[in-house]
N, CA, C and O atoms as a GROMACS GRO file, in nm:
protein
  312
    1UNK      N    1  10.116  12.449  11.828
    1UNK     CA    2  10.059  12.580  11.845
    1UNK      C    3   9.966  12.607  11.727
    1UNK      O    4  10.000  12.566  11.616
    2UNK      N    5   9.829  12.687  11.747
    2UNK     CA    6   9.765  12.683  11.679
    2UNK      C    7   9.763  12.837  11.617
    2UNK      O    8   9.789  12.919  11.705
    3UNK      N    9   9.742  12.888  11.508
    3UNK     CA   10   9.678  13.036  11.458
    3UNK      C   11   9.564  13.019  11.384
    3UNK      O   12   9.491  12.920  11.377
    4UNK      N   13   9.554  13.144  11.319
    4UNK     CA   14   9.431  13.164  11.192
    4UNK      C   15   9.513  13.205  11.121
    4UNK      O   16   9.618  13.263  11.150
    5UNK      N   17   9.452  13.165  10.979
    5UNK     CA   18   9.497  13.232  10.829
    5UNK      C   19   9.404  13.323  10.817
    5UNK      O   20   9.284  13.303  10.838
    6UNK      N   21   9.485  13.488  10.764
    6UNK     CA   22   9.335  13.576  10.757
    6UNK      C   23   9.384  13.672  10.621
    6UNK      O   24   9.504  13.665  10.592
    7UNK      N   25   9.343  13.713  10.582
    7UNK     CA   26   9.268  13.770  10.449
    7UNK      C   27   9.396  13.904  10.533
    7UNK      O   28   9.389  13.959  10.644
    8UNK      N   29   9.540  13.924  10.380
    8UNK     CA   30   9.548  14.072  10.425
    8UNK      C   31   9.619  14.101  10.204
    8UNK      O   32   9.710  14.064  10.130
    9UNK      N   33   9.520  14.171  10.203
    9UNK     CA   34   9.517  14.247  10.132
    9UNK      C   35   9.451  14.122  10.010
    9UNK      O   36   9.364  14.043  10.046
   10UNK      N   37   9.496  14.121   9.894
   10UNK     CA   38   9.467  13.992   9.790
   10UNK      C   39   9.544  13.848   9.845
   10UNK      O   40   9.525  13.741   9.787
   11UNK      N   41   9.624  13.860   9.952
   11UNK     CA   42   9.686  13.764   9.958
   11UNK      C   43   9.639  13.700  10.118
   11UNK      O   44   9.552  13.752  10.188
   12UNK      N   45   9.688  13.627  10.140
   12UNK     CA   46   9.654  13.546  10.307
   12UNK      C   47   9.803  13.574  10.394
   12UNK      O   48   9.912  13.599  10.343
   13UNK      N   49   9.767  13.561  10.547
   13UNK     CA   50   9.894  13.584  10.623
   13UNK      C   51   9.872  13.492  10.711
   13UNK      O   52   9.776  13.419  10.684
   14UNK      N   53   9.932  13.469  10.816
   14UNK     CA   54   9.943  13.411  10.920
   14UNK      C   55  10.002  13.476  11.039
   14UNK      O   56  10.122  13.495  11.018
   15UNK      N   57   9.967  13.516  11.153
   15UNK     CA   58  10.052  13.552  11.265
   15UNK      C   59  10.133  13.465  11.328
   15UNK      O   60  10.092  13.356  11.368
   16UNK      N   61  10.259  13.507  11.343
   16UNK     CA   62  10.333  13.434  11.403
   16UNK      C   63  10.362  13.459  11.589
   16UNK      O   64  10.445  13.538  11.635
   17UNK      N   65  10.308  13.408  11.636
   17UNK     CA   66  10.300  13.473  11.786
   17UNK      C   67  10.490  13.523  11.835
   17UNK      O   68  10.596  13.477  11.793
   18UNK      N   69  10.466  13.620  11.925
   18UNK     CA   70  10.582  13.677  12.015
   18UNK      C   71  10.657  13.562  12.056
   18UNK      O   72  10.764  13.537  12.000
   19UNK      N   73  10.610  13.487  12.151
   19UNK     CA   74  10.748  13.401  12.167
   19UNK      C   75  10.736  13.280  12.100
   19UNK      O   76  10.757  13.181  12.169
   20UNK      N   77  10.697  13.258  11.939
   20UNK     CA   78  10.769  13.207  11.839
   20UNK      C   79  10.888  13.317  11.795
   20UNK      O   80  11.008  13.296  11.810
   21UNK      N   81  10.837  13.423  11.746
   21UNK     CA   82  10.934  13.520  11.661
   21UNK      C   83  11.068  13.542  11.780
   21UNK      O   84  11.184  13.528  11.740
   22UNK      N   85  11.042  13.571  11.906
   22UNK     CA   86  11.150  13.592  11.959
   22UNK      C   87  11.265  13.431  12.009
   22UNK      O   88  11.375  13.445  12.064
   23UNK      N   89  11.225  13.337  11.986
   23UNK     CA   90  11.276  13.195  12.008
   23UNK      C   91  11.336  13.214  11.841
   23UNK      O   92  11.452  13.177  11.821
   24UNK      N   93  11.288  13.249  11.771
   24UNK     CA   94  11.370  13.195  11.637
   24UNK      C   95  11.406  13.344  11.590
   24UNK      O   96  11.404  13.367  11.469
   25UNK      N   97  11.438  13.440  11.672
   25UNK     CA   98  11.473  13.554  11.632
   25UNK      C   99  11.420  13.630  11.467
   25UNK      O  100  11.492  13.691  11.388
   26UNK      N  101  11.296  13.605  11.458
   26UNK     CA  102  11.258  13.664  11.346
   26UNK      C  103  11.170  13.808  11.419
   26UNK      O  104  11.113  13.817  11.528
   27UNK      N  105  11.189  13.904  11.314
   27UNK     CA  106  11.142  14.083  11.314
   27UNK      C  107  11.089  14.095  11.203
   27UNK      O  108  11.085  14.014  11.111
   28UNK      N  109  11.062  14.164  11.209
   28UNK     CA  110  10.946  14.250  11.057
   28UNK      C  111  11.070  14.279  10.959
   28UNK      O  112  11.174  14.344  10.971
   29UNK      N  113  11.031  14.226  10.890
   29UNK     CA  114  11.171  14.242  10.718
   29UNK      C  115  11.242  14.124  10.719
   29UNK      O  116  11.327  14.121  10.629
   30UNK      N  117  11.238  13.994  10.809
   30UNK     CA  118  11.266  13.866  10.839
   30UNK      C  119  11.293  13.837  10.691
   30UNK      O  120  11.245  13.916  10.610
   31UNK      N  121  11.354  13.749  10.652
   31UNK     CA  122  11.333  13.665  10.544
   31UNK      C  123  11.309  13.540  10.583
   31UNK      O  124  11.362  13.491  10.683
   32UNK      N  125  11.226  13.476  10.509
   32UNK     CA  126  11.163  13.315  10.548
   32UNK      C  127  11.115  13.254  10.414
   32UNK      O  128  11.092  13.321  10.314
   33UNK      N  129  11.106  13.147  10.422
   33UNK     CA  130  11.124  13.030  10.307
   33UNK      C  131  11.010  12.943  10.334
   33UNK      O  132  11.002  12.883  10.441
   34UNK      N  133  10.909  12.932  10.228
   34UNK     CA  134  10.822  12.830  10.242
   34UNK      C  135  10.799  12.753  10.163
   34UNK      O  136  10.806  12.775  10.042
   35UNK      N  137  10.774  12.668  10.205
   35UNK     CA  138  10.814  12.512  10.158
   35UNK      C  139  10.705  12.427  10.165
   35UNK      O  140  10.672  12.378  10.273
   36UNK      N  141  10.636  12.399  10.045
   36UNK     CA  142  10.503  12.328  10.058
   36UNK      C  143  10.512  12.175  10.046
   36UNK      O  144  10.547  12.121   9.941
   37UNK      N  145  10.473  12.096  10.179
   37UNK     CA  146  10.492  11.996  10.208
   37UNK      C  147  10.415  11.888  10.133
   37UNK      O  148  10.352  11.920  10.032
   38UNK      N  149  10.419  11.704  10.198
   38UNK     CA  150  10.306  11.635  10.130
   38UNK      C  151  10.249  11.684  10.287
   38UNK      O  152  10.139  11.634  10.313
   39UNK      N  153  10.286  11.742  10.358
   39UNK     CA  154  10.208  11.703  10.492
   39UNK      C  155  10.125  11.824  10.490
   39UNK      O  156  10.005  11.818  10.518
   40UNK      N  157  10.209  11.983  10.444
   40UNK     CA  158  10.104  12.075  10.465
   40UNK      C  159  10.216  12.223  10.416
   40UNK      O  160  10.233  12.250  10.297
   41UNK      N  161  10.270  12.290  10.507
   41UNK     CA  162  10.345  12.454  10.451
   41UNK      C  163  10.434  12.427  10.582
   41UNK      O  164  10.402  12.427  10.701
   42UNK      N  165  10.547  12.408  10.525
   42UNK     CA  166  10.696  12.436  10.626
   42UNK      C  167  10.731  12.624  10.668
   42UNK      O  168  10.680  12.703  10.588
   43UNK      N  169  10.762  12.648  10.712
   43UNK     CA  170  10.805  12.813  10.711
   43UNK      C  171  10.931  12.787  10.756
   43UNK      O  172  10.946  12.718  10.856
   44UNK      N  173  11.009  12.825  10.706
   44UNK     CA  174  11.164  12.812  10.723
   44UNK      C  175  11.242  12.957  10.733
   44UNK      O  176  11.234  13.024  10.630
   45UNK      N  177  11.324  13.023  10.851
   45UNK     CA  178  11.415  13.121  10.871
   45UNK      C  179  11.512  13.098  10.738
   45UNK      O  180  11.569  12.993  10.709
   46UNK      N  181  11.514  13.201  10.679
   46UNK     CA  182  11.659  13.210  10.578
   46UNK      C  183  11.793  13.315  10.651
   46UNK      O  184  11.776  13.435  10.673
   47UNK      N  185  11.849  13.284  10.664
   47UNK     CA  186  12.026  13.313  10.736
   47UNK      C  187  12.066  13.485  10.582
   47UNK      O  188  12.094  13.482  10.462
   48UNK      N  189  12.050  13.578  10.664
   48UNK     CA  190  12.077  13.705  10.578
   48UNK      C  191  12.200  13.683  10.586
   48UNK      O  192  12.229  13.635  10.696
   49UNK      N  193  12.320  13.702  10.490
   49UNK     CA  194  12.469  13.733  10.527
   49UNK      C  195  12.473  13.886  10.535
   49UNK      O  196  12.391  13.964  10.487
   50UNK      N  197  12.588  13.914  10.610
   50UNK     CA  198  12.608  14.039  10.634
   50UNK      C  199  12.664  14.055  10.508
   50UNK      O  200  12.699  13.968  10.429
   51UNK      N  201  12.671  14.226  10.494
   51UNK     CA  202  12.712  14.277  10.399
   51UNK      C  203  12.894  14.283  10.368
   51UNK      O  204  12.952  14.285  10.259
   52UNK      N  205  12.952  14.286  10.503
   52UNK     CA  206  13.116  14.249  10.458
   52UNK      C  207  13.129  14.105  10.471
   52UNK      O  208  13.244  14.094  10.514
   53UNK      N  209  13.088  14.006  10.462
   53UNK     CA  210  13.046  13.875  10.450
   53UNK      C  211  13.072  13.876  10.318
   53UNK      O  212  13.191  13.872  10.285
   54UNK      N  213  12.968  13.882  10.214
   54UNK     CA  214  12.989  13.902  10.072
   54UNK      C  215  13.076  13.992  10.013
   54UNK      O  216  13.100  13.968   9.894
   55UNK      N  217  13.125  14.077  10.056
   55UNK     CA  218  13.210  14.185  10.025
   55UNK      C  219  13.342  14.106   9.993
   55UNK      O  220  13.410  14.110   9.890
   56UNK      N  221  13.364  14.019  10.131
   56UNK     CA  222  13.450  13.926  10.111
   56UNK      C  223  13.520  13.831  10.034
   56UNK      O  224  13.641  13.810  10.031
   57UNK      N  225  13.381  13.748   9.940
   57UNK     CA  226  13.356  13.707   9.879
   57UNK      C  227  13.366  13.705   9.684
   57UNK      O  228  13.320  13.636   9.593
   58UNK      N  229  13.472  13.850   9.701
   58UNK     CA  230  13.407  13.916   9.584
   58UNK      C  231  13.625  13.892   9.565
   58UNK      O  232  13.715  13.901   9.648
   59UNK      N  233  13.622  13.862   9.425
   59UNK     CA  234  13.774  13.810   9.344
   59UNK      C  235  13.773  13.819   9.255
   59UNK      O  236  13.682  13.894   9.219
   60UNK      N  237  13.842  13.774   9.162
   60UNK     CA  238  13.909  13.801   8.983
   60UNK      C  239  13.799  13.762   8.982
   60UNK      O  240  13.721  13.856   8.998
   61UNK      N  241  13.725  13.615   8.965
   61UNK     CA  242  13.649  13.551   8.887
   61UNK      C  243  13.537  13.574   8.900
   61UNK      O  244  13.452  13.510   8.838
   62UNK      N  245  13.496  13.707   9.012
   62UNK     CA  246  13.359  13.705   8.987
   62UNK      C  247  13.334  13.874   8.994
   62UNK      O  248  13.247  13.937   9.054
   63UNK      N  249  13.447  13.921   8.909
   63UNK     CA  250  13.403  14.087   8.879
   63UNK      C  251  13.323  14.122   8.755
   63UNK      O  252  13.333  14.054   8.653
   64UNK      N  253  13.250  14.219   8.764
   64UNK     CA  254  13.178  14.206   8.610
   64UNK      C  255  13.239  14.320   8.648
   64UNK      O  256  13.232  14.376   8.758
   65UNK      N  257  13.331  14.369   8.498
   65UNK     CA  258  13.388  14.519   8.428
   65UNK      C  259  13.279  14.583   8.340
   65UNK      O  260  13.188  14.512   8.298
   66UNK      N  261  13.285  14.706   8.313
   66UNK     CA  262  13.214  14.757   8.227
   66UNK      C  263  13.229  14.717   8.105
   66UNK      O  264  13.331  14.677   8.048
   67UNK      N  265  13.091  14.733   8.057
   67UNK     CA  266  13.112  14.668   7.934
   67UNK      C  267  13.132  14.789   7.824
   67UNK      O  268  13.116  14.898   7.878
   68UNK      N  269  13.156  14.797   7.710
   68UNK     CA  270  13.149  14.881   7.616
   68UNK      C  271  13.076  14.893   7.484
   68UNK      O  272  13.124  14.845   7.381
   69UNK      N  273  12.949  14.963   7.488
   69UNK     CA  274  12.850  14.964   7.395
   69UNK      C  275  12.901  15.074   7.267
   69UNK      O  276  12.812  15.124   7.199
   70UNK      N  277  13.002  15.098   7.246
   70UNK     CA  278  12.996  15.191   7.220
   70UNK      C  279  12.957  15.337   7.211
   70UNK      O  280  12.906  15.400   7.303
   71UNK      N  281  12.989  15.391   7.077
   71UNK     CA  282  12.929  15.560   7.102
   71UNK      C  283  12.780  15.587   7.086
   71UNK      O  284  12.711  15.504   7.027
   72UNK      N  285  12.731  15.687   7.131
   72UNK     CA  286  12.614  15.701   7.167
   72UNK      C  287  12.597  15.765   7.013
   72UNK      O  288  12.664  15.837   6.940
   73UNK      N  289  12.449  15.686   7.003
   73UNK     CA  290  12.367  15.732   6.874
   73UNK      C  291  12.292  15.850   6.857
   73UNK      O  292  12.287  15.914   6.751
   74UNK      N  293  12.234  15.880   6.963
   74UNK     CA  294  12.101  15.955   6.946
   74UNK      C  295  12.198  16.084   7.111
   74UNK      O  296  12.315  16.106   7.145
   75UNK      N  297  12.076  16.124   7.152
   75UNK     CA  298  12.149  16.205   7.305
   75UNK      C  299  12.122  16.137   7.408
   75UNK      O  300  12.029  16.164   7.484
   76UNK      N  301  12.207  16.037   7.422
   76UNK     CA  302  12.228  15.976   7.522
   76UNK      C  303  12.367  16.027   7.609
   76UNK      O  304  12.469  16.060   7.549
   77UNK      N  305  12.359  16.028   7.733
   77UNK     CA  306  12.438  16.089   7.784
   77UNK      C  307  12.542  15.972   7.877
   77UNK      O  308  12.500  15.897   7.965
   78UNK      N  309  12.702  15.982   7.823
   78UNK     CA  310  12.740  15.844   7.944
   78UNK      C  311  12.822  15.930   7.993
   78UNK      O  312  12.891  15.901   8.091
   0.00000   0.00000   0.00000
């Protein structure tokens, strides 16, 4: 399948036609991965996890606690 590269804003885009985006389920806010080949530019779907996915994910070893800077110098407010 063929497109054009066109001029959007300082940078370049590419359209991705309707039934590409709907075959690989990509929407506007998609995340995608590009990957510059010896052959030419890969575009690759990146897999969003859901948000209780990572939620999941979350144990002793990977909590960050507050840290303690101590007392405030100047008017800083905590």
């Amino acid at each position: 399948m063929k497109t054009a590269v066109k001029k959007w804003g300082n940078s370049l885009g590419i359209r991705i036609p309707k039934s590409v985006s709907e075959k690989l389920d990509l929407f506007d806010g998609s995340n995608i991965e590009l990957i510059v080949t010896e052959d030419g530019l890969l575009v690759k779907k990146t897999h969003q996890e859901k948000l209780e996915t990572l939620l999941n994910q979350i144990n002793e070893d990977s909590i960050h606690y507050e840290v303690d800077f101590g007392d405030a110098e100047g008017k800083e407010l905590w």
